[in-house]
mmCIF file of the N, C-alpha and C atoms, coordinates in Angstrom:
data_MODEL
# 
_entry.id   MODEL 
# 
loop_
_atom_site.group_PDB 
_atom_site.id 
_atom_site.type_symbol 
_atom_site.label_atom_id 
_atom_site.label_alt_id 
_atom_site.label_comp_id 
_atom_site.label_asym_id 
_atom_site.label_entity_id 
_atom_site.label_seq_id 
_atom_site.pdbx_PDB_ins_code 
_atom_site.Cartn_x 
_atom_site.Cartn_y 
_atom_site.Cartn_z 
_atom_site.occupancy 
_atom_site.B_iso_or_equiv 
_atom_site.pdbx_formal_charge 
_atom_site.auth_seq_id 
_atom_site.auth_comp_id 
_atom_site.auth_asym_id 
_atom_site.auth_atom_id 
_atom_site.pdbx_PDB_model_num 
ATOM 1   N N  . UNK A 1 1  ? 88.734  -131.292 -93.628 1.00 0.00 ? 1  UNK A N  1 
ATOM 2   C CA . UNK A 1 1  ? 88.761  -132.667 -93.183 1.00 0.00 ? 1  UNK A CA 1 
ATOM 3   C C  . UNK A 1 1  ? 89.635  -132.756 -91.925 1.00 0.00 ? 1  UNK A C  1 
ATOM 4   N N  . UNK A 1 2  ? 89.253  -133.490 -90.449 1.00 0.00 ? 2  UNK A N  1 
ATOM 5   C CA . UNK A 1 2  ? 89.806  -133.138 -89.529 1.00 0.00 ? 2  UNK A CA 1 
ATOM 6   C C  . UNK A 1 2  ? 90.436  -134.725 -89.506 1.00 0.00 ? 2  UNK A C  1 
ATOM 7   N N  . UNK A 1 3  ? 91.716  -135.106 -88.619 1.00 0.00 ? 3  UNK A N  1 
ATOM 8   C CA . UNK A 1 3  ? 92.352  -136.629 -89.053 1.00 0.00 ? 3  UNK A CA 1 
ATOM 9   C C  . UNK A 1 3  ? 92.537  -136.515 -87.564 1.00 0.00 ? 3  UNK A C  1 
ATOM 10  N N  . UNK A 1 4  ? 92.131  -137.694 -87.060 1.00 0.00 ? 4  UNK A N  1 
ATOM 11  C CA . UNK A 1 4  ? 92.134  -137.954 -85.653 1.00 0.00 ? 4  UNK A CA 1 
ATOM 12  C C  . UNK A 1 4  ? 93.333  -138.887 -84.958 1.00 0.00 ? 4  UNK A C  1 
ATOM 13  N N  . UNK A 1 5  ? 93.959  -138.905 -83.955 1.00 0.00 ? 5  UNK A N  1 
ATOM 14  C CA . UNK A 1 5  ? 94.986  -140.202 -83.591 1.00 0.00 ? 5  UNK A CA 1 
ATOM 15  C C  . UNK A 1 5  ? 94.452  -140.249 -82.666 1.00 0.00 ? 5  UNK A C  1 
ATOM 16  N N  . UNK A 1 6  ? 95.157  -141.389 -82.039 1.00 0.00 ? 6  UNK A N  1 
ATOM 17  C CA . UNK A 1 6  ? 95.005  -141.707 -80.353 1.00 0.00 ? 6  UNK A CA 1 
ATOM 18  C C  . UNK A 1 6  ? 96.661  -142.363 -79.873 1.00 0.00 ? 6  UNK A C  1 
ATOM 19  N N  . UNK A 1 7  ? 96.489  -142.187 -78.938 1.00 0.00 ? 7  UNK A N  1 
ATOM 20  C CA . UNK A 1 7  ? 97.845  -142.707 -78.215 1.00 0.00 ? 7  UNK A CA 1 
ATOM 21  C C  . UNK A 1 7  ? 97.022  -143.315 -76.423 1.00 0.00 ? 7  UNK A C  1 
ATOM 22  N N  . UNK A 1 8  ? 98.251  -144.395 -76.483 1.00 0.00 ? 8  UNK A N  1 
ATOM 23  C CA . UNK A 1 8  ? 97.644  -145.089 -75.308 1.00 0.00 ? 8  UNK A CA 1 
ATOM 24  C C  . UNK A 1 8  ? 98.620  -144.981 -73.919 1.00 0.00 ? 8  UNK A C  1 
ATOM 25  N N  . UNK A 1 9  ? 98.114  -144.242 -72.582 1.00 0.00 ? 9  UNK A N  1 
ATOM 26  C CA . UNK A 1 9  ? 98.446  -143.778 -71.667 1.00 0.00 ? 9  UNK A CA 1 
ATOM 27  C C  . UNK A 1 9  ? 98.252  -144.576 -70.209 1.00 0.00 ? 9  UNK A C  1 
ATOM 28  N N  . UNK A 1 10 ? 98.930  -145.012 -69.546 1.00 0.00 ? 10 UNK A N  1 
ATOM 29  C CA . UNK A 1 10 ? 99.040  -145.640 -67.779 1.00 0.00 ? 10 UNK A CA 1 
ATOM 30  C C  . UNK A 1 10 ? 99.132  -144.603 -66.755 1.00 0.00 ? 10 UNK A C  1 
ATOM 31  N N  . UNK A 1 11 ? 97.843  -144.174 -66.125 1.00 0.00 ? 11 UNK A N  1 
ATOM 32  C CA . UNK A 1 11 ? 98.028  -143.917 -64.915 1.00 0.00 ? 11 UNK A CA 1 
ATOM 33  C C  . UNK A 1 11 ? 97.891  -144.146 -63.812 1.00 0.00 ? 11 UNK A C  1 
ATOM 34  N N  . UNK A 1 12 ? 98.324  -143.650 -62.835 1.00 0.00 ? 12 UNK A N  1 
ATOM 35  C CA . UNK A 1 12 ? 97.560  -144.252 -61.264 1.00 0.00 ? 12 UNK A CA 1 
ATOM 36  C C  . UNK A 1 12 ? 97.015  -143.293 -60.084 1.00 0.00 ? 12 UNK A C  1 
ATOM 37  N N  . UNK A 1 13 ? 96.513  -143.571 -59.512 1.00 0.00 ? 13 UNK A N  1 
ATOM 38  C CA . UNK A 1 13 ? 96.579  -142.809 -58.306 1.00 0.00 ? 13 UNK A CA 1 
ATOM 39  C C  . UNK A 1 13 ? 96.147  -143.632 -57.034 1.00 0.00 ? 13 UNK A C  1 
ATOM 40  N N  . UNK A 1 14 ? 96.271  -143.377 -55.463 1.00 0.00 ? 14 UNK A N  1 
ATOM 41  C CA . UNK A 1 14 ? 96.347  -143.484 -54.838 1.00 0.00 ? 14 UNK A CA 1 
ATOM 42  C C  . UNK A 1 14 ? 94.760  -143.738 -54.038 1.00 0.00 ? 14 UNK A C  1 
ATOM 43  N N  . UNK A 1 15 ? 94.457  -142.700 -54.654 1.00 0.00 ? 15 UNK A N  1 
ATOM 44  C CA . UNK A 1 15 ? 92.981  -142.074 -54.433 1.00 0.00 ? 15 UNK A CA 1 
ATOM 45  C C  . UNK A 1 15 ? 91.604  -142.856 -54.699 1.00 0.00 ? 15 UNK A C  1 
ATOM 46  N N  . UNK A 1 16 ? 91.383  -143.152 -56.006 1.00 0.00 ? 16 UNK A N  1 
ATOM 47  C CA . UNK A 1 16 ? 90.550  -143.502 -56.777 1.00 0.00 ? 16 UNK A CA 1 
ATOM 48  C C  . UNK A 1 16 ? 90.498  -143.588 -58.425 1.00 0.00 ? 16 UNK A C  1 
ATOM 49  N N  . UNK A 1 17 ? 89.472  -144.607 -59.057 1.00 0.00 ? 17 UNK A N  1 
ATOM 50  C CA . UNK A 1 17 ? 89.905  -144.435 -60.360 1.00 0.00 ? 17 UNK A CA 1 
ATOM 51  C C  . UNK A 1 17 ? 89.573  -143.120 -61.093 1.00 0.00 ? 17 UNK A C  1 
ATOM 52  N N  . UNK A 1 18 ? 88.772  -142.450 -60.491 1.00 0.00 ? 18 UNK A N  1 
ATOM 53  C CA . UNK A 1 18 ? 88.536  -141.257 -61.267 1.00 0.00 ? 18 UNK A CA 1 
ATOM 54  C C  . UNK A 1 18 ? 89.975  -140.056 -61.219 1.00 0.00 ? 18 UNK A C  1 
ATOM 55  N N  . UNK A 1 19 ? 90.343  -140.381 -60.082 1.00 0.00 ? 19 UNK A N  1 
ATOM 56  C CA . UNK A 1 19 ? 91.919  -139.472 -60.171 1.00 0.00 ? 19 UNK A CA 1 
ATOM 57  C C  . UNK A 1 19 ? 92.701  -139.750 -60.650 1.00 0.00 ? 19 UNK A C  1 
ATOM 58  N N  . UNK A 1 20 ? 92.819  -140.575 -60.734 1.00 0.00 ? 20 UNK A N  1 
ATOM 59  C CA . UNK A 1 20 ? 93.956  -141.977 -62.099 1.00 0.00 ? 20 UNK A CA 1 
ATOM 60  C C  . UNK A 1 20 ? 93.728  -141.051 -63.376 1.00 0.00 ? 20 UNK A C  1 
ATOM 61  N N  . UNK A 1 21 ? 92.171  -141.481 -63.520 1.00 0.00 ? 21 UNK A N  1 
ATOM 62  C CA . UNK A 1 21 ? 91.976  -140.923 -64.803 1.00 0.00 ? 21 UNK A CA 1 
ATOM 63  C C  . UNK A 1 21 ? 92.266  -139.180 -64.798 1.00 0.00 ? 21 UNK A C  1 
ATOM 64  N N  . UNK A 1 22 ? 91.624  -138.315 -64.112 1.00 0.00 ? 22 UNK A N  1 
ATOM 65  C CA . UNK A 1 22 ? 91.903  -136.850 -64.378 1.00 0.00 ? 22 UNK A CA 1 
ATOM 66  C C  . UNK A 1 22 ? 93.450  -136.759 -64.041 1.00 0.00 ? 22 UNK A C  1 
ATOM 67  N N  . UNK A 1 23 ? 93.966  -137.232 -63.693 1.00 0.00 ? 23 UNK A N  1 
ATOM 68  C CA . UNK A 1 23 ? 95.881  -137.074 -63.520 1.00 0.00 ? 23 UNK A CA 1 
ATOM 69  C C  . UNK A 1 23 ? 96.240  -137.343 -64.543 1.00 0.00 ? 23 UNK A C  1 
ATOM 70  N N  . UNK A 1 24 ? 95.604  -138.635 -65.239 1.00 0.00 ? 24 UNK A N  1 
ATOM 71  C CA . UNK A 1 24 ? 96.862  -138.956 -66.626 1.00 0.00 ? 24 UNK A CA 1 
ATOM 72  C C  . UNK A 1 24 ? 96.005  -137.823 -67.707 1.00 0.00 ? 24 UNK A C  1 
ATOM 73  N N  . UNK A 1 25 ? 95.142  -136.950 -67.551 1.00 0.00 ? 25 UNK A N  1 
ATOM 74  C CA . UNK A 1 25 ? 94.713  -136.407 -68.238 1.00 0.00 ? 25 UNK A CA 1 
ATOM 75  C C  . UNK A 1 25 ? 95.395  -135.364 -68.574 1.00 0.00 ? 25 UNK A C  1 
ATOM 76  N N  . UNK A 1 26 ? 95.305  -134.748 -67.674 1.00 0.00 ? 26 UNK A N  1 
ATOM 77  C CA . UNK A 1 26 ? 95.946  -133.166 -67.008 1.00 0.00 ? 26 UNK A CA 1 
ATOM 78  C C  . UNK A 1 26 ? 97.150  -133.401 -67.744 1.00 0.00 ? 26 UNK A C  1 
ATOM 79  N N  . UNK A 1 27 ? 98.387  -134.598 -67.504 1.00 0.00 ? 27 UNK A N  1 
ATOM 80  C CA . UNK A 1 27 ? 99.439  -134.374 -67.544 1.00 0.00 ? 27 UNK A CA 1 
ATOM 81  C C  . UNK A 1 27 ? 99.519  -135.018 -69.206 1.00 0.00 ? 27 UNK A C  1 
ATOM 82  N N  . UNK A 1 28 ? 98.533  -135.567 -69.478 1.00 0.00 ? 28 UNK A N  1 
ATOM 83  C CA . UNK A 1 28 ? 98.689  -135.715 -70.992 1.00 0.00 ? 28 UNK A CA 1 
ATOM 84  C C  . UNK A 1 28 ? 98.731  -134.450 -72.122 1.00 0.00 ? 28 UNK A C  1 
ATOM 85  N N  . UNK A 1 29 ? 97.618  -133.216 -71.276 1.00 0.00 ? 29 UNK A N  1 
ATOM 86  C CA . UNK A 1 29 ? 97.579  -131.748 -71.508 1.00 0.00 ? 29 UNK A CA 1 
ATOM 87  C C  . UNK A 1 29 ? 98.538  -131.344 -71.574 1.00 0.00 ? 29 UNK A C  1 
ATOM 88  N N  . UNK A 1 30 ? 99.924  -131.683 -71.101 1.00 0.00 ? 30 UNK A N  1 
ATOM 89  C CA . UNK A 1 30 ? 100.749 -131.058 -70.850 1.00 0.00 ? 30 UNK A CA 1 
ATOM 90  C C  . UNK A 1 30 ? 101.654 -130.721 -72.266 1.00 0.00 ? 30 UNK A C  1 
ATOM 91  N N  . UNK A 1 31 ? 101.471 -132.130 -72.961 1.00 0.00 ? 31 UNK A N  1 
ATOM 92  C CA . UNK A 1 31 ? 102.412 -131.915 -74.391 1.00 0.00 ? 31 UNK A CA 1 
ATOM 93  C C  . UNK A 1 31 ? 101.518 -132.512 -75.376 1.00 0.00 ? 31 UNK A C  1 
ATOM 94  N N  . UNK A 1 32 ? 100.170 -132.977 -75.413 1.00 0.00 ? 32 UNK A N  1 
ATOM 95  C CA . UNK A 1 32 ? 99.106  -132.982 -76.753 1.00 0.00 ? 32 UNK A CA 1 
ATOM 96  C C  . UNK A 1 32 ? 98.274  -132.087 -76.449 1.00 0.00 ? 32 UNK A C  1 
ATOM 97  N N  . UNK A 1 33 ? 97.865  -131.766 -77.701 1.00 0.00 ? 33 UNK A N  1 
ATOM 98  C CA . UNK A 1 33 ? 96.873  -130.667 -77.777 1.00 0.00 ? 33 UNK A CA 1 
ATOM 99  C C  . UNK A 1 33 ? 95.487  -131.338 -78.565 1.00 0.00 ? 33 UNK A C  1 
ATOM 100 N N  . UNK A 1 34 ? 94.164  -130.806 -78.151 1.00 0.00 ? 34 UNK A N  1 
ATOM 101 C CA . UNK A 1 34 ? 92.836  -130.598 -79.085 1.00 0.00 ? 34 UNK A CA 1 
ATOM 102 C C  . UNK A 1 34 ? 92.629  -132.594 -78.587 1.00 0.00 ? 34 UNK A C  1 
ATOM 103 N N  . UNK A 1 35 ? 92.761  -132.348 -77.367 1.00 0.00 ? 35 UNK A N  1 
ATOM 104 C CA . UNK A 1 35 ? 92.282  -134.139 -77.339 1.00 0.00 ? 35 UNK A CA 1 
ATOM 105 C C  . UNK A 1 35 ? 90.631  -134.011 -77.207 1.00 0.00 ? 35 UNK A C  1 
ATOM 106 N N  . UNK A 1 36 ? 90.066  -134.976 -77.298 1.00 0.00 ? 36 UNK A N  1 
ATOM 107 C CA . UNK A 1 36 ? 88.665  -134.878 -77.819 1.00 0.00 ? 36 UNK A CA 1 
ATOM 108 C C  . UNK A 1 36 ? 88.217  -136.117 -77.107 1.00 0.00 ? 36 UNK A C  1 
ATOM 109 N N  . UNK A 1 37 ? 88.585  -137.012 -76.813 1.00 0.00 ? 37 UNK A N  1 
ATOM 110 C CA . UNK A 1 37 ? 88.094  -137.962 -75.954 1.00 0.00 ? 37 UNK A CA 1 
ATOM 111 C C  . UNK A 1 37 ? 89.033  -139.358 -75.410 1.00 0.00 ? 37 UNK A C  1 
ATOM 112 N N  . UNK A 1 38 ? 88.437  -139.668 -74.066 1.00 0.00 ? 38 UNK A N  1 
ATOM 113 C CA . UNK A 1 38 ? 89.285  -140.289 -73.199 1.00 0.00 ? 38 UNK A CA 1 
ATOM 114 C C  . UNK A 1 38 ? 88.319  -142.397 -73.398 1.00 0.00 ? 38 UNK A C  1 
ATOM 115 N N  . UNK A 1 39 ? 89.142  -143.002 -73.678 1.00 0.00 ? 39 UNK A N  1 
ATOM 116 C CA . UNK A 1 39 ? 88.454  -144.581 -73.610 1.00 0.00 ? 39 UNK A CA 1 
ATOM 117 C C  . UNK A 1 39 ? 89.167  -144.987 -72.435 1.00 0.00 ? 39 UNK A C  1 
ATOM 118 N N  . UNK A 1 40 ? 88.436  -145.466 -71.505 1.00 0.00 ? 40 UNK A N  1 
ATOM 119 C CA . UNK A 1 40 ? 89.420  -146.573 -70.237 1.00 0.00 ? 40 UNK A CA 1 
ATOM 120 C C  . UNK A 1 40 ? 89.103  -147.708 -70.872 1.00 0.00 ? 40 UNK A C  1 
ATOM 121 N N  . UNK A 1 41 ? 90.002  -148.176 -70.942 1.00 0.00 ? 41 UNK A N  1 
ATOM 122 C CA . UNK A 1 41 ? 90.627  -149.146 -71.595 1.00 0.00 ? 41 UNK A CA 1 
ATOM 123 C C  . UNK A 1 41 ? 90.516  -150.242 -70.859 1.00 0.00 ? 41 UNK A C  1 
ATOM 124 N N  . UNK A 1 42 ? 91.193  -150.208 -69.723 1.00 0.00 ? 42 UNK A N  1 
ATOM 125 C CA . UNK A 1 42 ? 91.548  -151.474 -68.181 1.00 0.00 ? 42 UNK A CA 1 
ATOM 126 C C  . UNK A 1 42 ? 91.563  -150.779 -67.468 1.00 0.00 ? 42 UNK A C  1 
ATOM 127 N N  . UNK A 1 43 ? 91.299  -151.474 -66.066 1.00 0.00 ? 43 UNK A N  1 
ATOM 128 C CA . UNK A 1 43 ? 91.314  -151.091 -64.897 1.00 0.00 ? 43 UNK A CA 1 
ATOM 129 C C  . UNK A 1 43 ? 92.494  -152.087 -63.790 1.00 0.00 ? 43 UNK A C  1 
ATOM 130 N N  . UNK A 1 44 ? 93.198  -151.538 -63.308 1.00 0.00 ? 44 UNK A N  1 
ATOM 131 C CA . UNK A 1 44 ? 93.910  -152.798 -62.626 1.00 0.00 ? 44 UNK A CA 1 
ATOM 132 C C  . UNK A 1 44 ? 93.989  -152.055 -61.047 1.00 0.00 ? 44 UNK A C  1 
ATOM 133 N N  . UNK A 1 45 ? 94.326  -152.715 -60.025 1.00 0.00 ? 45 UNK A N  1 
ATOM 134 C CA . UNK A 1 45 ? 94.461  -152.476 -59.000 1.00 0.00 ? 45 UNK A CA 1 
ATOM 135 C C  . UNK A 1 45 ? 95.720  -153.291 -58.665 1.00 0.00 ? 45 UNK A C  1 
ATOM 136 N N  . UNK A 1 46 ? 96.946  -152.644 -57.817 1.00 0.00 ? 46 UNK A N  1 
ATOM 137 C CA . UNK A 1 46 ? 98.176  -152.941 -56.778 1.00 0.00 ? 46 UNK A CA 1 
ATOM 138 C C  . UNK A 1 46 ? 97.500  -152.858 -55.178 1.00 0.00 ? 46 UNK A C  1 
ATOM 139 N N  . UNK A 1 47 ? 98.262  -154.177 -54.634 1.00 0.00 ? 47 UNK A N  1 
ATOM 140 C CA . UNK A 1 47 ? 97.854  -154.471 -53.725 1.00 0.00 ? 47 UNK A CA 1 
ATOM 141 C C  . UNK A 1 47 ? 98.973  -154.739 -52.961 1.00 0.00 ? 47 UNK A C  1 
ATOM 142 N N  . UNK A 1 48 ? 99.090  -154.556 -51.759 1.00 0.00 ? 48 UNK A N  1 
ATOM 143 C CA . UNK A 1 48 ? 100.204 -155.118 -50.742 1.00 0.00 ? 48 UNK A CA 1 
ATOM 144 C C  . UNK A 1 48 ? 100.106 -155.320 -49.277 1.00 0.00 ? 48 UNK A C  1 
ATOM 145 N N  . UNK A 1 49 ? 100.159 -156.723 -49.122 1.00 0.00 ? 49 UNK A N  1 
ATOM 146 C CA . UNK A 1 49 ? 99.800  -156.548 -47.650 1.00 0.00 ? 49 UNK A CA 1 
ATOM 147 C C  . UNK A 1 49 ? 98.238  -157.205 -47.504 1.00 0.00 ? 49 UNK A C  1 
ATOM 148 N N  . UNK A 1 50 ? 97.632  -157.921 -48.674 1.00 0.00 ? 50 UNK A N  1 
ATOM 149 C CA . UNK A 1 50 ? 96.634  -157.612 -48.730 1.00 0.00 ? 50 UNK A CA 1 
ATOM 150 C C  . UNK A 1 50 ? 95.219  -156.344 -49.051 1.00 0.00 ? 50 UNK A C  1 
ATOM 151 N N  . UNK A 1 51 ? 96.183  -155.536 -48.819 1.00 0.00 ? 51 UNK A N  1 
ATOM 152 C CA . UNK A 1 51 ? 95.307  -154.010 -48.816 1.00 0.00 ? 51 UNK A CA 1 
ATOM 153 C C  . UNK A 1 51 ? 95.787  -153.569 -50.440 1.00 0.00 ? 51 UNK A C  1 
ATOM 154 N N  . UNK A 1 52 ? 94.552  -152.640 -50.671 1.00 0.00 ? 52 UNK A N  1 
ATOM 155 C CA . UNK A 1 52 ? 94.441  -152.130 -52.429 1.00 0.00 ? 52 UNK A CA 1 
ATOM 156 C C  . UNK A 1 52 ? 95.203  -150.861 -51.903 1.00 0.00 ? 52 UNK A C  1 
ATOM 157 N N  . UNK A 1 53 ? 96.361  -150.788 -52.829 1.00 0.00 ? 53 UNK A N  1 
ATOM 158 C CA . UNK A 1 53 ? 97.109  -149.545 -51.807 1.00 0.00 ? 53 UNK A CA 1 
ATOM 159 C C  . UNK A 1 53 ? 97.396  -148.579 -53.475 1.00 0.00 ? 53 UNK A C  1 
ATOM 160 N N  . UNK A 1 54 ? 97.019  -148.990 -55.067 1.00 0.00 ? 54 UNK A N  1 
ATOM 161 C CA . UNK A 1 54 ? 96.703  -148.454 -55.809 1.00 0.00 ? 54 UNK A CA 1 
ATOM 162 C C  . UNK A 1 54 ? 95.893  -148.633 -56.509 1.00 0.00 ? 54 UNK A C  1 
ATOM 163 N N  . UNK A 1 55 ? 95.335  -147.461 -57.778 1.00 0.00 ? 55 UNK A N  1 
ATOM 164 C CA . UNK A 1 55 ? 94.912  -147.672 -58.848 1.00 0.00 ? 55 UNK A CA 1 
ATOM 165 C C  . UNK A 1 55 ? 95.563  -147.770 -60.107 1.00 0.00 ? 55 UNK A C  1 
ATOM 166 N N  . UNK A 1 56 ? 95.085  -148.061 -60.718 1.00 0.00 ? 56 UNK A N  1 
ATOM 167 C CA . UNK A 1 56 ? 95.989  -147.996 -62.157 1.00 0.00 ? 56 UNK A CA 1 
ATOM 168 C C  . UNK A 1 56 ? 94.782  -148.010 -63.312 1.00 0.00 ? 56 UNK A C  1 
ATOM 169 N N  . UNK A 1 57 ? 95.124  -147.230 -64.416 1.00 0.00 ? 57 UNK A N  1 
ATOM 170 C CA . UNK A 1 57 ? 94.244  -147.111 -65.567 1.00 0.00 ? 57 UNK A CA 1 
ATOM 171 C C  . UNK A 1 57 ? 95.068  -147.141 -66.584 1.00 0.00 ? 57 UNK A C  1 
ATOM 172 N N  . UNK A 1 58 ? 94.289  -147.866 -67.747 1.00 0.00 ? 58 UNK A N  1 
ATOM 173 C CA . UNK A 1 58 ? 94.785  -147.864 -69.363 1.00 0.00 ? 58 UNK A CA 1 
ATOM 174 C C  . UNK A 1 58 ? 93.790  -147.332 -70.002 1.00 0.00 ? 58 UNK A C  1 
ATOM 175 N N  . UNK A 1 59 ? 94.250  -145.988 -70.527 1.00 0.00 ? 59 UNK A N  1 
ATOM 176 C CA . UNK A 1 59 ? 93.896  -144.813 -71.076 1.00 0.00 ? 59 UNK A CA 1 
ATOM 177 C C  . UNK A 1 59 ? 93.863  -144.918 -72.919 1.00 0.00 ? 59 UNK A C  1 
ATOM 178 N N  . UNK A 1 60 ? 93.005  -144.679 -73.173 1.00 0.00 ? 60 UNK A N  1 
ATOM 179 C CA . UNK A 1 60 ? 93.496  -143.747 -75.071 1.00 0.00 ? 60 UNK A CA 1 
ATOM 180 C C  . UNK A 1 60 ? 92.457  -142.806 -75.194 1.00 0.00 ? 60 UNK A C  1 
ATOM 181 N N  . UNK A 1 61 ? 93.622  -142.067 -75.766 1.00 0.00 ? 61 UNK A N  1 
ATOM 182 C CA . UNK A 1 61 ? 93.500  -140.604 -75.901 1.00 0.00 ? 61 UNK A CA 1 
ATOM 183 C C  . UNK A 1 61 ? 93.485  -140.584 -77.234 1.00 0.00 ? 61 UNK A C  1 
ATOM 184 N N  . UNK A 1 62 ? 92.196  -139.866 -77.729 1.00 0.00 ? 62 UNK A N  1 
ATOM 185 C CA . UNK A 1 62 ? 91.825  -139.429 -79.390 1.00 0.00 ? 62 UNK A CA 1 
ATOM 186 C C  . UNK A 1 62 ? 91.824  -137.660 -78.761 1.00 0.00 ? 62 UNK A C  1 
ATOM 187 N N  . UNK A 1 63 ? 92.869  -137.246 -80.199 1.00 0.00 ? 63 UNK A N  1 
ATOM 188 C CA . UNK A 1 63 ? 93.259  -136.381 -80.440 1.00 0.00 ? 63 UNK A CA 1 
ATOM 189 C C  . UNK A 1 63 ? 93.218  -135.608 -81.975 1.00 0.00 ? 63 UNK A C  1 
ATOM 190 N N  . UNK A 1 64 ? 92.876  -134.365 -82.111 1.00 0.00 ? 64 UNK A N  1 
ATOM 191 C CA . UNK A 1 64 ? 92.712  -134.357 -83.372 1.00 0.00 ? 64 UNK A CA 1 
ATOM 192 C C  . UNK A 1 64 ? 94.043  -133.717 -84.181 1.00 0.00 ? 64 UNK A C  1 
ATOM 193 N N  . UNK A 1 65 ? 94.436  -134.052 -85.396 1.00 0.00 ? 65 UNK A N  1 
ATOM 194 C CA . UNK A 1 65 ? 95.263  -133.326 -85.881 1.00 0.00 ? 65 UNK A CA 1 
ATOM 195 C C  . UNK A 1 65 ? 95.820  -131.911 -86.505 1.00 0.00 ? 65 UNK A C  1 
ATOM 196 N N  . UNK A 1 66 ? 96.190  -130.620 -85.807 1.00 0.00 ? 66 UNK A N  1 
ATOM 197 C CA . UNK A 1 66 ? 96.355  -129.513 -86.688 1.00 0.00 ? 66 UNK A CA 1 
ATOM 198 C C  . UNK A 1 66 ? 96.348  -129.584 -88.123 1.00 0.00 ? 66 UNK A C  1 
ATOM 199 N N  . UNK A 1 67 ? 95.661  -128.815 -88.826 1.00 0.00 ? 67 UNK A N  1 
ATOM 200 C CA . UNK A 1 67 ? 95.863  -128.763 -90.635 1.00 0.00 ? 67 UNK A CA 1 
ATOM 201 C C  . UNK A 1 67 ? 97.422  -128.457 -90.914 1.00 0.00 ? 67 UNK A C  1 
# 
């Protein structure tokens, strides 16, 4: 029987939302293991000046649990 969690993650990037997303990924790799799938959650954009000068994403991460 495999028991699944999720935890919910903010990233951004500069770039685009898809780098938002593979950045908070990567670095979510860094200390969970056996993640299994990514939900975007929200999308927000920072702005200044008028100009979209970030991205931002709300992430959850399903992960499965070691026996």
């Amino acid at each position: 029987m495999a028991i699944a969690k999720t935890i919910e993650i903010i990233s951004s990037s500069t770039q685009s939302i898809e780098h938002a997303v593979k950045d908070g990924l990567e670095k979510a790799r860094e200390t969970v293991d056996n993640i299994e799938g990514v939900w975007v959650k929200d999308i927000k954009a920072s702005v200044k000046d008028g100009m979209l000068v970030e991205w931002r994403v709300i992430m959850v991460l399903t992960f499965v649990l070691k026996d």
